[in-house]
C-alpha positions as CSV (number, residue, x, y, z in Angstrom):
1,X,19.2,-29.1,-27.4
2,X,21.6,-28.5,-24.3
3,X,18.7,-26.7,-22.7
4,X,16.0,-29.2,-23.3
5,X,18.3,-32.1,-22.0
6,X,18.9,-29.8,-18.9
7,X,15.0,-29.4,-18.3
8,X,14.3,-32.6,-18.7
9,X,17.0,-33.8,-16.5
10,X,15.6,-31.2,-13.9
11,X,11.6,-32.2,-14.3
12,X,12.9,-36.3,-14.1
13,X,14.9,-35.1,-10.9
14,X,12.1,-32.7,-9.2
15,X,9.1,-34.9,-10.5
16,X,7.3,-37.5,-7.6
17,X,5.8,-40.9,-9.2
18,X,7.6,-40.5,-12.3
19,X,5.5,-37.7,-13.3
20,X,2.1,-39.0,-12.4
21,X,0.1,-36.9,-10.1
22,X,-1.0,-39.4,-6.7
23,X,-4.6,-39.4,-5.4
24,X,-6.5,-36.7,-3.5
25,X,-4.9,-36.5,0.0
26,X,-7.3,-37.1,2.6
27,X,-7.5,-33.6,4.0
28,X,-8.4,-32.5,1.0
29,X,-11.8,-33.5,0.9
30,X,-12.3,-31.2,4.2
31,X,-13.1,-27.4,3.1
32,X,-13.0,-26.6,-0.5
33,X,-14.4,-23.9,-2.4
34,X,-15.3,-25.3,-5.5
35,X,-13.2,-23.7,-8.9
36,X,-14.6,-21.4,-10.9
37,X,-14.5,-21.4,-14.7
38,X,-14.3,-17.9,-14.7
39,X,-10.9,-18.1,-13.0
40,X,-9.1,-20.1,-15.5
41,X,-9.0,-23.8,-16.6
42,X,-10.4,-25.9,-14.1
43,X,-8.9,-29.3,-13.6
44,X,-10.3,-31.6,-11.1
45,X,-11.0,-29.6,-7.9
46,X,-8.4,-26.8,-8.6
47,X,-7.2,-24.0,-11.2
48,X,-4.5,-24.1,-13.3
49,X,-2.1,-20.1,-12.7
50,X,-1.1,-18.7,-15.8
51,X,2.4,-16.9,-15.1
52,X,2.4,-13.5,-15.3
53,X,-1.1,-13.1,-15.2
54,X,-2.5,-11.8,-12.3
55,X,-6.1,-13.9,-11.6
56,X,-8.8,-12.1,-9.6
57,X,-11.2,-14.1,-7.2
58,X,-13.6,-15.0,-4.2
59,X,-13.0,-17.5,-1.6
60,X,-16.0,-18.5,0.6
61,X,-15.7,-18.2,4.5
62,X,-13.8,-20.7,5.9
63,X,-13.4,-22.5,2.6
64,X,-9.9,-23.0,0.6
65,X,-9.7,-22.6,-3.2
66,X,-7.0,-24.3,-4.7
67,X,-4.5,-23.8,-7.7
68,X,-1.5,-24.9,-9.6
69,X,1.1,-23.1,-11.4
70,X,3.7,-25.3,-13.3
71,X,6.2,-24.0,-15.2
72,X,8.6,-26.1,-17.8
73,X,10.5,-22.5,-18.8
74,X,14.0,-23.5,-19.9
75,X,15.3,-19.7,-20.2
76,X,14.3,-19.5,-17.1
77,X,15.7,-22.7,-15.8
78,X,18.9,-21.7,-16.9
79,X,18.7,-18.6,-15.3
80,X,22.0,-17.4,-12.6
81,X,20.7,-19.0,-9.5
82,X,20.4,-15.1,-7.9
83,X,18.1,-14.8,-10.7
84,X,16.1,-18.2,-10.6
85,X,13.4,-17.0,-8.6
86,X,9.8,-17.4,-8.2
87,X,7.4,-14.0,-7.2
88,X,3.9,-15.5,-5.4
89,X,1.6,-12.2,-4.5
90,X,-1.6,-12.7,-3.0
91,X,-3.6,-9.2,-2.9
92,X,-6.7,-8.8,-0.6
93,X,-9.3,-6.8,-2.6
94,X,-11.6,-7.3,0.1
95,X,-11.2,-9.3,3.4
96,X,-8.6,-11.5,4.7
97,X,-7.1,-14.2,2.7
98,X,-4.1,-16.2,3.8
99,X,-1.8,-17.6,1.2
100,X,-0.4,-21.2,1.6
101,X,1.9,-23.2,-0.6
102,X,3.3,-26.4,-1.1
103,X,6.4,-27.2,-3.9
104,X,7.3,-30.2,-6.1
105,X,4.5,-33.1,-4.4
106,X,1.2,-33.2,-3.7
107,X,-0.9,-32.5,-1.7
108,X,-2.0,-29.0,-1.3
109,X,-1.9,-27.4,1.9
110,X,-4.1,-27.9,5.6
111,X,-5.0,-24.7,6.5
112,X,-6.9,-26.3,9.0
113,X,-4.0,-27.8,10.6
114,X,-2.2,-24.8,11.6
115,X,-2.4,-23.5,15.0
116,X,-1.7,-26.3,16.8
117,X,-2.2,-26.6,20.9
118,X,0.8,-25.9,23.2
119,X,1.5,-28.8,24.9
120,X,-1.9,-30.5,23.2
121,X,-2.9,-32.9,20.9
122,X,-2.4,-32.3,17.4
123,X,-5.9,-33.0,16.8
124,X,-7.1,-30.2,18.1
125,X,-5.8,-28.2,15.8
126,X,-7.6,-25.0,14.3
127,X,-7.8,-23.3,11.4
128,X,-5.9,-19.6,11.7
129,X,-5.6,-16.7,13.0
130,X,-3.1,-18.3,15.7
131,X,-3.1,-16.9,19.2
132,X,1.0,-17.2,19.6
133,X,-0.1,-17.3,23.1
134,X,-1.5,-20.6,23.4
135,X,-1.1,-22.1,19.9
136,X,2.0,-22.4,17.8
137,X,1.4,-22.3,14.1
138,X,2.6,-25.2,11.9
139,X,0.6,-25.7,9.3
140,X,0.9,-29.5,7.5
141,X,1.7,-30.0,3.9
142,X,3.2,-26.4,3.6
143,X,6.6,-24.8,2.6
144,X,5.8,-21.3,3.5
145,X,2.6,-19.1,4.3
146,X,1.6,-16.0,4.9
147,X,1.7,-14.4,8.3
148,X,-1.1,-16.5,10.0
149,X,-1.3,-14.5,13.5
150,X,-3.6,-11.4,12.9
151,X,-0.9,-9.3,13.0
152,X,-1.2,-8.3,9.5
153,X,-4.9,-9.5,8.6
154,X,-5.9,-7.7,5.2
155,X,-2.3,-7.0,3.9
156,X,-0.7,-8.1,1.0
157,X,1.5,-11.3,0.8
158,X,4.5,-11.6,-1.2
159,X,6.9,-14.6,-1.7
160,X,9.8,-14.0,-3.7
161,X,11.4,-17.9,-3.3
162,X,14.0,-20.0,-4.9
163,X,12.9,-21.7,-8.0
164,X,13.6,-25.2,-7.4
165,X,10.7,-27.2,-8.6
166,X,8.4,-27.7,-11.4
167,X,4.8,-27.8,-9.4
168,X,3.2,-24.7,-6.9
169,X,0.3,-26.3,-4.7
170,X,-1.6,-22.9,-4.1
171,X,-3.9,-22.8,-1.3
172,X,-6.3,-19.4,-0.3
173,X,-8.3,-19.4,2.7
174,X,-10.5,-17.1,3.9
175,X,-11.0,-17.2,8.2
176,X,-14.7,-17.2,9.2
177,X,-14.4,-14.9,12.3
178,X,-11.6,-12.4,11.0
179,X,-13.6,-11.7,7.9
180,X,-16.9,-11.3,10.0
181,X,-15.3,-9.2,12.3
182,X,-14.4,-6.6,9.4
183,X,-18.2,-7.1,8.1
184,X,-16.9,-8.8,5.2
185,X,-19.1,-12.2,3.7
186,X,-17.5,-12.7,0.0
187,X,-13.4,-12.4,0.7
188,X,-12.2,-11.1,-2.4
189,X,-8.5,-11.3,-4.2
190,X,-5.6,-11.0,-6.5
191,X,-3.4,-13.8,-7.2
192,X,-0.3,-13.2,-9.3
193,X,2.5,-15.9,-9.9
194,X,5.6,-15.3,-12.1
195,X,8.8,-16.7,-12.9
196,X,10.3,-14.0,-15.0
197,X,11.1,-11.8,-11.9
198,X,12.3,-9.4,-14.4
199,X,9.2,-8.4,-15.8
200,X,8.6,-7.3,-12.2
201,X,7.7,-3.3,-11.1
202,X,9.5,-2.9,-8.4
203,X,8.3,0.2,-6.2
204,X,11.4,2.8,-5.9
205,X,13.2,3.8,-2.1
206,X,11.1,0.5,-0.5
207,X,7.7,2.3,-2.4
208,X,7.9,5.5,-0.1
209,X,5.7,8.2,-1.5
210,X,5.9,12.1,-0.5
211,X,4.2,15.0,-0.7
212,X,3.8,18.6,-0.5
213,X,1.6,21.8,-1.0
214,X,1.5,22.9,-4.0
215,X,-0.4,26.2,-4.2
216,X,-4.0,27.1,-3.7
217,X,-6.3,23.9,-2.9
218,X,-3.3,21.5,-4.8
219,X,-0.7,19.7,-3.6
220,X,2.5,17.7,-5.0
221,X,3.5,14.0,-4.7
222,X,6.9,12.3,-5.7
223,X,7.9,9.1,-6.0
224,X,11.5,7.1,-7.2
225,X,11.3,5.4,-10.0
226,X,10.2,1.3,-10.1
227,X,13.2,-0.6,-11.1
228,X,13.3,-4.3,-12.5
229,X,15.7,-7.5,-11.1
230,X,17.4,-8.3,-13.1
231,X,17.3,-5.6,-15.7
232,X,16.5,-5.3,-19.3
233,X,14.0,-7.2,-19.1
234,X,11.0,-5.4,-19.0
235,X,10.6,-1.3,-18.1
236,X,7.9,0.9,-17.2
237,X,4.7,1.6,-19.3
238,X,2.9,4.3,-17.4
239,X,2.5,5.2,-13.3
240,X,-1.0,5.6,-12.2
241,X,-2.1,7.9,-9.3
242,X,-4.7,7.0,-6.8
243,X,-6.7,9.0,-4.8
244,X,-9.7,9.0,-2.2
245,X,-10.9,11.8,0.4
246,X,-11.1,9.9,3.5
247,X,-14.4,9.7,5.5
248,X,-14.3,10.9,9.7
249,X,-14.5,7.5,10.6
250,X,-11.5,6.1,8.3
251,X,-9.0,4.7,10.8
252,X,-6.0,2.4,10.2
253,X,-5.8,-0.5,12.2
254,X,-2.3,-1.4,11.8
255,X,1.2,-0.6,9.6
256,X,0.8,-3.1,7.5
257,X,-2.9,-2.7,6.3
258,X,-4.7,0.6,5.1
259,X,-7.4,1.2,6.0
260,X,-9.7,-1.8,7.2
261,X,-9.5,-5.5,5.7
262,X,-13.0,-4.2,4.4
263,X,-11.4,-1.2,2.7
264,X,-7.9,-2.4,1.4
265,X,-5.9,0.8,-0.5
266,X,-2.4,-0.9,-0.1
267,X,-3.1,-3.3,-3.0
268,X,-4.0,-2.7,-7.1
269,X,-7.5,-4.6,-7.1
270,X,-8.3,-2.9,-3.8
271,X,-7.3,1.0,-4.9
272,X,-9.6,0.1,-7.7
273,X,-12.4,-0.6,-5.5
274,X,-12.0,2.1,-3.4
275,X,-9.8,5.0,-4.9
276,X,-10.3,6.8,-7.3
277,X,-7.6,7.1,-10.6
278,X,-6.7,10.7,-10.6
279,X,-5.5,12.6,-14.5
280,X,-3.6,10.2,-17.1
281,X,-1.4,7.7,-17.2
282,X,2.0,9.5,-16.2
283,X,4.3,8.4,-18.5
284,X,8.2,7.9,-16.9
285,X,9.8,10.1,-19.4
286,X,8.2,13.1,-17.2
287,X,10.5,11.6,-14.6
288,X,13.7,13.6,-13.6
289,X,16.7,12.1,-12.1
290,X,15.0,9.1,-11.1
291,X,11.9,11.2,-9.1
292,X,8.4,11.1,-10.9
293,X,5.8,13.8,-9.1
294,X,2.2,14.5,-9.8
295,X,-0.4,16.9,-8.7
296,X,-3.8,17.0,-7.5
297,X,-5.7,20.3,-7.6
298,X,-9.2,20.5,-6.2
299,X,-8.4,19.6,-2.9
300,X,-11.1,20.1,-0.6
301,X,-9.6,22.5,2.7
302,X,-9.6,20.4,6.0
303,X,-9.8,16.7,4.7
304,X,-7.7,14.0,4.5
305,X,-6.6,12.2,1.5
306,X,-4.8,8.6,0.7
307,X,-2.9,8.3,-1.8
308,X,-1.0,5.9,-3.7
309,X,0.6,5.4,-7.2
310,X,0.5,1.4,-9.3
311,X,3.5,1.2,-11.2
312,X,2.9,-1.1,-14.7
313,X,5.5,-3.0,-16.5
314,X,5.3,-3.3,-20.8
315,X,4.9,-6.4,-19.6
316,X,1.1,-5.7,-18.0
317,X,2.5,-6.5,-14.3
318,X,1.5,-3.9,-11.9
319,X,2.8,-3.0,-8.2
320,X,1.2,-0.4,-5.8
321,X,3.6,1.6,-3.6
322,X,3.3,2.1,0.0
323,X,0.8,5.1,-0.1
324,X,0.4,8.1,2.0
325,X,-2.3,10.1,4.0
326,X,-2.6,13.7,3.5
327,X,-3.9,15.3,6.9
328,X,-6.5,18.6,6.9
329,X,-3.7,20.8,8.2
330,X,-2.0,20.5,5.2
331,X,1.2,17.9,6.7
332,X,2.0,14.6,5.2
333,X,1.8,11.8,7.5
334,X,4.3,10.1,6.5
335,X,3.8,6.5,4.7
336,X,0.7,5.0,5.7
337,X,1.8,1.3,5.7
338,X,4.9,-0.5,6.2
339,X,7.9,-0.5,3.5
340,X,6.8,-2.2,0.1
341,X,9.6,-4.6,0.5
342,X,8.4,-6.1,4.1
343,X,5.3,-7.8,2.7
């Protein structure tokens, strides 16, 4: 009882207009990417998020789809405030998405009100990627938002944020130019918003993989163990191993994206697009003192390799680590994106 008096003290406290959702904001009207049913239950103009289960979907080219995640989860509202937390991952499968996100009122976020002039009007604001140069980005109705400057066009976003309201306004938009650039038309991917941060896999040693030879034509890779925050919540089902031989013309463009934003492998939906799931499930009771290691035989002589290992929770939540490239002579690269935990 206690609990329920607590919530509803909290909803009463964090909900605008007594609870009653206000009318479309103007810019809202500008942009959007119809829902579709196949993503959840549509409401309106925009999808309702499931926690905890991950929702896969396209975004047209310089279009915004829209959801909502509310949550009303007592345990969770009574949760240590080091634990109160709320994990928002936005995957590319395909493309470049930006993630933008508005708490507690409506409206849902301008995506086109972002990079706004220096020293201009603020009606001449465009939608991003920002040139930092000339533009400084400030995007209306929005609390946070993924990096919006290029910099890291096609890599994964993740928000792990105080939880401190009841309603997520969850914007997705897909620039025109960025996405054309990378010969990508349909922008696809992975949305994934949870409140129980303990049912989390999170990669071991920041998701750093490594690897070695391990006899004729096979070779070794070892990982740490995923751990969960806070623990006992949730543990490991089963690590999964991904592999692809790389074509000639398989470049990375930057640290924080592998390969192209048209050939994402630093993500789960976009290993299983374009990797390859290499043996069984590897179960973490093969692990030894918190190192898991797996190997691939069959290597073809003078090729490189990516590979990459998706750790899944009981729970059914799955991370990717940071992935690796194997090099025709033989040498790891080293990690081919940036550390798990700077997403």
């Amino acid at each position: 009882a206690a609990a329920a008096v607590a919530a509803l003290a909290w909803a009463l406290a964090l909900s605008p207009c007594g609870g009653q959702e206000p009318e479309r904001c103007r810019h809202e009207e500008h942009g959007l990417d119809p829902p579709d049913p196949a993503d959840g239950e549509v409401v309106k103009d925009y999808v309702k998020v499931l926690e905890g289960r991950a929702l896969t979907s396209s975004v047209a080219l310089n279009m915004t789809k829209r959801f909502l995640f509310e949550t009303h989860n007592t345990t969770v509202m009574n949760q240590p405030e080091r634990y109160r937390k709320l994990i928002i991952s936005l995957e590319p499968c395909e493309g470049v998405v930006y993630l933008l996100v508005r708490k507690t009122r409506r409206c849902w976020s301008n995506p086109y009100s972002c990079c706004k002039p220096i020293g201009g009007s603020v009606a001449d604001a465009t939608p991003p990627p920002c040139n930092t140069g000339t533009h400084r980005v400030l995007c209306d109705w929005t609390h946070f938002h993924s990096v919006v400057d290029g910099s890291r066009d096609g890599s994964p976003t993740f928000f792990e944020v105080q939880h401190n309201s009841l309603n997520y306004y969850i914007s997705v938009f897909a620039p025109a130019e960025a996405n054309l650039q990378a010969g990508v038309k349909s922008p696809s991917f992975r949305l994934t918003v949870l409140a129980d941060i303990g049912a989390y896999p999170r990669p071991g040693r920041k998701g750093r993989l490594e690897s070695k030879i391990a006899g004729d034509r096979a070779l070794e890779v070892f990982w740490d163990m995923a751990s969960f925050v806070p623990a006992g919540i949730s543990n490991i089902r089963s690590y999964y191993l991904y592999s692809s031989l790389l074509l000639q013309e398989d470049k990375k463009t930057n640290a924080a994206v592998f390969l192209t934003p048209a050939k994402v492998m630093n993500s789960v939906c976009g290993l299983e697009r374009n990797a390859v799931r290499y043996g069984q499930p590897i179960s973490p009771a093969s692990c030894q003192q918190g190192i898991c290691r797996a190997v691939i035989r069959g290597v073809v002589p003078r090729r490189r390799y990516m590979l990459n290992i998706v750790a899944e929770s009981h729970r059914g939540l799955n991370s990717t680590y940071s992935g690796i490239i194997v090099s025709s002579d033989w040498e790891s690269s080293g990690s081919a994106f940036d550390d798990w935990s700077d997403r």
